[in-house]
N, C-alpha and C positions, 0 to 999 in steps of 0.2 A: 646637076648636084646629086650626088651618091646618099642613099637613106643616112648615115651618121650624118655627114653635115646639117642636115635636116634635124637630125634630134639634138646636136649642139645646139644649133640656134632656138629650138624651141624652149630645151633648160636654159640657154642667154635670155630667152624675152622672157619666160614665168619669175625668172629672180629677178630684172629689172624691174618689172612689175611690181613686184613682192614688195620691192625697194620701196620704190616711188610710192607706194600706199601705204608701207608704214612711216612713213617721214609723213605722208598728209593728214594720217593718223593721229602721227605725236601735235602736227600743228595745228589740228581742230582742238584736242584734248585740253591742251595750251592755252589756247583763242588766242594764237598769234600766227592768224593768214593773212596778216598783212601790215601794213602800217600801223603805227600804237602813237600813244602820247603818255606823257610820263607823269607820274602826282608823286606825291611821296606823304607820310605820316611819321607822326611820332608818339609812339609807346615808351609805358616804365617795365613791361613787361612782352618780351615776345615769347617766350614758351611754344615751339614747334613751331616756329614760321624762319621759315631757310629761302633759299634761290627754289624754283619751283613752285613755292606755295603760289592756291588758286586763289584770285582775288573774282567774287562775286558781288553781281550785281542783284540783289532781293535775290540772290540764289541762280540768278543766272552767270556763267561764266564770260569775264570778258577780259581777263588778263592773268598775268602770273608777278608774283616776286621778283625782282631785278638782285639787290642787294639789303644790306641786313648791315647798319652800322652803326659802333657806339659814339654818341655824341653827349661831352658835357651839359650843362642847363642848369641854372640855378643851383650850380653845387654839386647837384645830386647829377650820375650817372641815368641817360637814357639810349634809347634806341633809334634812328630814324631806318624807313623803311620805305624803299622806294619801289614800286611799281608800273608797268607797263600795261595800258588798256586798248581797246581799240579804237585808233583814230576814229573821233568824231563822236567819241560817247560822250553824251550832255548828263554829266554829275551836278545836282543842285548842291549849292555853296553851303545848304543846312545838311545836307546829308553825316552820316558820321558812319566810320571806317569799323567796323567792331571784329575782332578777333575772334574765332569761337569754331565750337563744332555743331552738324548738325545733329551728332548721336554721339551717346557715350564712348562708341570705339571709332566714330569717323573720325579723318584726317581733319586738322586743324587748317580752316581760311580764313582768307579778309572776306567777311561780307562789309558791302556797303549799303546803311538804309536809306530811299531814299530819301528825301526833304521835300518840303513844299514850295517849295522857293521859284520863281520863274527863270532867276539868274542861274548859269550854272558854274562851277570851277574854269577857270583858264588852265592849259595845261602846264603844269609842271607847278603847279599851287600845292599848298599844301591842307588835306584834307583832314576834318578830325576826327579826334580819333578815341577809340575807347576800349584799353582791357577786357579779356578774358575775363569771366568769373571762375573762380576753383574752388568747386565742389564740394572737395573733401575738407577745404580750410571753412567755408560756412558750415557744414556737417560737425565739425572740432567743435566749433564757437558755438551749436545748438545745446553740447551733449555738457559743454561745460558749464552753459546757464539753465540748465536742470541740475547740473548736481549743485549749483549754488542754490537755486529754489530748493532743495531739497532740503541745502545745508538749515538756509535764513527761514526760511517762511514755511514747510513743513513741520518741521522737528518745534519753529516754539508754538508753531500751534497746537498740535499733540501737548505741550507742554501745558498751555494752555488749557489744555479740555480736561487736563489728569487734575491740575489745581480746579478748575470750577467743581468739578466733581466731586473732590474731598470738601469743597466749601456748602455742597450739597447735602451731603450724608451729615456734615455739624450743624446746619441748621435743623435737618431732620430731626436729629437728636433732642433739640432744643424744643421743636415743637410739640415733641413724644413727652415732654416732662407736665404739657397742658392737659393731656389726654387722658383716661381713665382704661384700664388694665386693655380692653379694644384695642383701642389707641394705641396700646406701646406695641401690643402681638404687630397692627399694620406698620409701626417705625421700626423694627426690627426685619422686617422682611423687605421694605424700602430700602434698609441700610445694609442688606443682603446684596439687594439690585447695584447698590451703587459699587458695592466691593466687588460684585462679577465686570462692572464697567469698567472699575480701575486697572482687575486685572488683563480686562481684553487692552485695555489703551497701552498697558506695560509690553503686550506681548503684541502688538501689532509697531511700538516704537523699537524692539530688536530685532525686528525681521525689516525693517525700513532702510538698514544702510545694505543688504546687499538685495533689495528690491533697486537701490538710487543705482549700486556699481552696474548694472545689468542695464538699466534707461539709460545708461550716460555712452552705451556703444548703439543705440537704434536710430533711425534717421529721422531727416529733417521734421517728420509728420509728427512727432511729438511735442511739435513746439505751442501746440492750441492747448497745450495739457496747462502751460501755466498762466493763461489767462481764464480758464475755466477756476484751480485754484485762486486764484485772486479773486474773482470773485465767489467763491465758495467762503474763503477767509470772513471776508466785510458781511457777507448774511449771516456766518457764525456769531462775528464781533456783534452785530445786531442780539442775536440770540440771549449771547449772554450777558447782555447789556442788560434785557429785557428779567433775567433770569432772579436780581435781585428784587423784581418788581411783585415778581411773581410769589417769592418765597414770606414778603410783606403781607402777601393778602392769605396765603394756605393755611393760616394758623384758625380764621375767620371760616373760611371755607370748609376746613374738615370737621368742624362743631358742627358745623349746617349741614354738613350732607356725610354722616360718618359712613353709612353704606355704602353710596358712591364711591366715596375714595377708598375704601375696603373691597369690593370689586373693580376700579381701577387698576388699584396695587396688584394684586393678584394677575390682572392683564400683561400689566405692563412684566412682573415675573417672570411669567411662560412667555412672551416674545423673545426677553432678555438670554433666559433659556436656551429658547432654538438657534437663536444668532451664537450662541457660545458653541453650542451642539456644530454648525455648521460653518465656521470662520477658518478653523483648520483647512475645510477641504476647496473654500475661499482664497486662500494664502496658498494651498500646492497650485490652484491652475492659474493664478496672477505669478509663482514662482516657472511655472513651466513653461506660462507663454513667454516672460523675459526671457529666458535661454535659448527658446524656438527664436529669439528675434536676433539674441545674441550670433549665434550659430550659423544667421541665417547672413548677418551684415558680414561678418568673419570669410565666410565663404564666397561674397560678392567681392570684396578686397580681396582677396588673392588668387581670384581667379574672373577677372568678371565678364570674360564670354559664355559663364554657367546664361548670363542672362537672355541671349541670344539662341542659344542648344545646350538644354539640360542632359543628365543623363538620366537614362530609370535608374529607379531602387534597385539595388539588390536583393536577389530573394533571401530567406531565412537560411534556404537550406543550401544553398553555393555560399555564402558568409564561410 
């Protein structure tokens, strides 16, 4: 045999080779080396499950998708879905078929989890079965029950707090008329206090509806915000429950102790003060961090393999 002949046959055996190990390739990849048995499920929803999809077992592989069909049921349109496993795999009869990925950009499979059960499925039974969850539809449904808290139970609280405080400053008034010339200089400077409160409450209720547009695009992690207001609400309710109780007894109190409550007042001023002094620059980094989150969801939706490889900033000076 002359050197070509020799070199045909050797490119004939390297490609059959080639062959034969990508086809043993495709049929480990698969888990279909050998004999299967069949189950099948039924979903209201398949979203990305075709011929191919991998069916796992706790994340191990042991079959793939056969077919993907629509069948009637109660009316309503669903899907049966049948699959091939390997001969002899013992699925417990509680097990349940769940659809899903194991990462935001991985391909969508059947896992199955399994059960406790000692029995297990016969084959060609039907196993069950449980929806996908989607993401973005509970993400919707978070952003929309913040701006209803924002709408219901923010806004008449504020409402709330701006009337106890005008009910504040008329009793004040009221209790200045018991007082002797002291007395009114400290209920004029009370009723100072209250007019810098009312106008802080005025101007933190117009900056509130595009603090809520800004919360209503951030993620699911927002959702502790409104059981912290709930209960922040009922210790206020408390508050000024308590507040009529209080303004009963001050009238008694400031005859008894007119110093006291004359450097009280004065206290409580220059706190009122500095909060007024500093509530602006309060509201730009509560306005700045909503946008950084705004910005930040914006960019995960239309691109969201940023999540996986970012890119650098760009520098100032190539901009």
């Amino acid at each position: 045999m002359n050197t070509a002949k020799i070199n045909y046959v050797a490119v004939g055996l390297f490609i059959t080779a080639a062959l034969v190990g990508t086809i043993v390739s495709m049929a480990l990849l698969t888990g279909r080396t050998g004999s299967t048995d069949a189950y099948y499920a039924v979903y209201k929803n398949v979203t990305g499950v075709k011929f191919g999809t991998q069916v796992l077992y706790e994340g191990y592989p042991i079959g793939q998708v056969e077919d993907v069909t629509p069948v009637a049921e109660g009316g309503a349109m669903k899907f049966r879905v049948d699959y091939e496993v390997i001969e002899g795999w013992q699925i417990p009869d509680d097990s349940i078929a769940r659809i899903g990925a194991s990462g935001l950009l991985s391909a969508i499979t059947i896992n199955i989890d399994a059960g406790g059960s000692p029995i297990a499925y016969k084959p060609g039974s039907k196993v069950k079965a449980q929806e996908a969850s989607d993401l973005f539809k509970v993400m919707s449904g978070v952003a929309s029950d913040l701006s209803n808290l924002a709408e219901k139970d923010v806004r008449p609280l504020l409402a709330t707090i701006n009337t106890a405080v005008g009910n504040f400053a008329v009793t004040v008034e009221t209790v200045g008329e018991l007082l002797d010339e002291d007395g009114q200089k400290m209920i004029r400077q009370f009723a100072q206090v209250a007019s810098d409160l009312s106008d802080l409450m005025v101007d933190v209720n117009e900056r509130l509806p595009r603090i809520a547009q800004n919360v209503d695009s951030s993620t699911a992690n927002f959702a502790e915000l409104s059981e912290d207001l709930a209960k922040t609400r009922q210790r206020l309710d408390l508050l000024l429950g308590s507040a009529d109780e209080l303004m009963t007894t001050s009238a008694a109190m400031v005859g008894e102790n007119r110093a006291e409550v004359r450097r009280s007042i004065e206290d409580l001023k220059h706190v009122t003060d500095s909060l007024a002094r500093h509530i602006d620059s309060v509201n730009q980094n509560v306005e700045g961090t909503a946008r950084n989150m705004f910005e930040f969801s914006r960019e995960i939706r239309q691109n969201p393999g940023l999540l996986l490889s970012g890119t650098a900033p760009q520098e100032k000076g190539n901009q």
